[in-house]
C-alpha positions in Angstrom: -6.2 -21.8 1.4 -2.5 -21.7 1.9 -2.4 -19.3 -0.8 -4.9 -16.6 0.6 -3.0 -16.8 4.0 0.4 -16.4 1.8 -1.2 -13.2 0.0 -2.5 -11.5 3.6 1.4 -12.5 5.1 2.8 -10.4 2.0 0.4 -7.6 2.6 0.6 -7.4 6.1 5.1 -7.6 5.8 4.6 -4.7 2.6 2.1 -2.9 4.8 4.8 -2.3 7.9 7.4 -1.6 5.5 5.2 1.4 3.9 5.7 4.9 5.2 1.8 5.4 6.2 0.1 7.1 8.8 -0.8 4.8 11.6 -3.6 5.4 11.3 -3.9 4.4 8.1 -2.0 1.3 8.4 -4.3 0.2 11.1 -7.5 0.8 8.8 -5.4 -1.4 5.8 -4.5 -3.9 8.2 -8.0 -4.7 9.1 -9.4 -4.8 5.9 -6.6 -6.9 5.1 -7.7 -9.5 8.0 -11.2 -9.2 7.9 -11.2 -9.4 3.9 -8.5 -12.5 3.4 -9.2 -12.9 -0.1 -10.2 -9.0 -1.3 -8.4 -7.2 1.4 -4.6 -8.1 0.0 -5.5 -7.9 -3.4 -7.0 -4.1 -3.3 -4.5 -3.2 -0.9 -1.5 -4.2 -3.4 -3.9 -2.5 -6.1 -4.4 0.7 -4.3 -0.8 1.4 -2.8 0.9 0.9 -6.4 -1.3 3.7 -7.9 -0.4 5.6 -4.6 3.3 4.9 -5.3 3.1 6.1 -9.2 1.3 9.3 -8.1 3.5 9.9 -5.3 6.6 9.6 -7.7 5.2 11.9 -9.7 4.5 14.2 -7.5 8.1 14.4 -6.4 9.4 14.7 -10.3 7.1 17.5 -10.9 8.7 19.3 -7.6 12.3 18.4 -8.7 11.5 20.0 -12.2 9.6 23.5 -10.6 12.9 23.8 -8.4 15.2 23.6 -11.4 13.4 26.4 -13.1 
């Protein structure tokens, strides 16, 4: 139990950290609540691919300037 609240801390601290919409972060934070378990885990699941393809994103841009 003291682990699932841990998890949904962690999720809820990364969550305000990330540069989302609020409306967004609303809609994350209550999943995160209302799923304690499934909520954190798919929300660390989902904004990691989000990172990778926003970092790719940007390298492709940086490369299309340089040409």
């Amino acid at each position: 139990m003291l682990a699932i609240l841990l998890l949904a801390v962690l999720a809820i601290v990364s969550l305000l950290r990330q540069k989302l919409k609020a409306r967004h972060q609303l809609i994350w934070l209550l999943i995160i609540i209302l799923l304690p378990f499934f909520g954190p885990i798919l929300y660390f699941l989902i904004i990691k691919r989000y990172k990778e393809a926003n970092l790719v994103k940007r390298r492709v841009g940086q490369f299309k300037q340089k040409i």
